[in-house]
N, C-alpha and C positions, 0 to 999 in steps of 0.2 A: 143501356148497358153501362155498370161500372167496373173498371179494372175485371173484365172479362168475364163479369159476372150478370149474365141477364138478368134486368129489371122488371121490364115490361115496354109493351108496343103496343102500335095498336093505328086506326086509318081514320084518316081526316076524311072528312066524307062532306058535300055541299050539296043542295038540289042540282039537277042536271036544268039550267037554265039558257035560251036561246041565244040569252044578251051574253056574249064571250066576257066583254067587261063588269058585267053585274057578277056573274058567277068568279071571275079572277078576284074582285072586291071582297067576297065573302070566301073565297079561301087564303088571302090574304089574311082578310080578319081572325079568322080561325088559326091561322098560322101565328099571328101574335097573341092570340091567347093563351095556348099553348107556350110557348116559350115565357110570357107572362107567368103560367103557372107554373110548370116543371123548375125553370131556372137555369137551363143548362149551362156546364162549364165551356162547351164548345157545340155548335150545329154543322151536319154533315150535309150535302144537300148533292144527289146525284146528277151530274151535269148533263145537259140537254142533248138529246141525240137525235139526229136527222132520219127519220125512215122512208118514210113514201107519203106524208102525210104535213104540207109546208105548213097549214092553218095551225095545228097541233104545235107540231115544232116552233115556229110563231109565239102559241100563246104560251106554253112552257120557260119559252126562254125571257119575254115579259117576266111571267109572274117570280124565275129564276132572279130577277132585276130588280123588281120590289123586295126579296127577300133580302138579297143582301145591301138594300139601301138601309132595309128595318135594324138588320144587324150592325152594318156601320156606325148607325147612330147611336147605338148602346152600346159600340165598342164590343160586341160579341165575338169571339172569332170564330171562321168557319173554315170550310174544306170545300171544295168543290170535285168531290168521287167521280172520275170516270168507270162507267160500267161494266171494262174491261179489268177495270183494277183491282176491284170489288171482288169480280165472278171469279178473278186466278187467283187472288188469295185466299179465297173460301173453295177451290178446286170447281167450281161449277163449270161444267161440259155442258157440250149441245151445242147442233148444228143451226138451230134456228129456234127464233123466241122461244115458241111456246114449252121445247123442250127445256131449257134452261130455266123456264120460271116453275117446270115441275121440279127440277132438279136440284131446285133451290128449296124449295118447301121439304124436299128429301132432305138435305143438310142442313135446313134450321131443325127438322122432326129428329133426327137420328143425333146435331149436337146439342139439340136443348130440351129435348123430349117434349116437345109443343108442335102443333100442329096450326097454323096459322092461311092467310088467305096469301093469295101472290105477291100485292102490293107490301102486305109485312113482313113478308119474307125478304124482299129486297130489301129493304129497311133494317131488318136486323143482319141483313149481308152487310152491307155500307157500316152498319156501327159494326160488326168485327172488323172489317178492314179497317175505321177507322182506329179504334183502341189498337190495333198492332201498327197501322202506322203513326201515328202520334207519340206511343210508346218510346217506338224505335227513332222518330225522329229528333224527342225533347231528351236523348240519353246525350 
């Protein structure tokens, strides 16, 4: 997203492998290629959330930990989106996940006339929130 203007998105995808560390490796990797190639002026990264599931949460907040060591070192700056922040700024309702990741693919489909998968849909939730809070906070 630039200046509130959809670019494009799109999902980092790895094999689904056994080894937790092998597979965090190769989405790391893929994560710096990515920023390798795009360039970005800033990385939004949705911060880790606790559900019912400690392994997940665990490996999450790792691979969260590599990221922003990678950015550090380049001097990147970033954001760390809670995904309450995210979902009131872009109006998303719902009582429970699953409702809200429909609800979301409802409000990227209706503000950007694209229909997308759930993970990029939150993805382009987080870049609207971030372009309006960045906006409003570098005034």
């Amino acid at each position: 997203m630039d200046n509130r203007i959809y670019d494009s998105s799109g999902v980092l995808s790895v094999e689904d492998l056994h080894d937790t560390s092998e597979r965090m490796k190769l989405m790391y990797n893929e994560i710096k290629e990515l920023i390798n190639r795009v360039k970005p002026d800033i990385v939004l990264i949705e911060d880790t959330q606790y559900h019912q599931n400690p392994a997940a949460f665990r490996t999450l907040s790792q691979l969260q930990g590599l990221i922003m060591a990678y950015l550090f070192e380049f001097y990147l700056p970033f954001y760390i989106v809670p995904a309450t922040a995210w979902k009131s700024c872009c109006g998303i309702k719902g009582a429970h996940r699953t409702e809200q990741k429909k609800n979301t693919q409802i409000y990227v489909k209706n503000t950007f006339g694209i229909s997308v998968s759930e993970d990029e849909a939150d993805s382009i939730g987080i870049a609207v929130y971030g372009n309006q809070h960045i906006e409003a906070t570098n005034k």
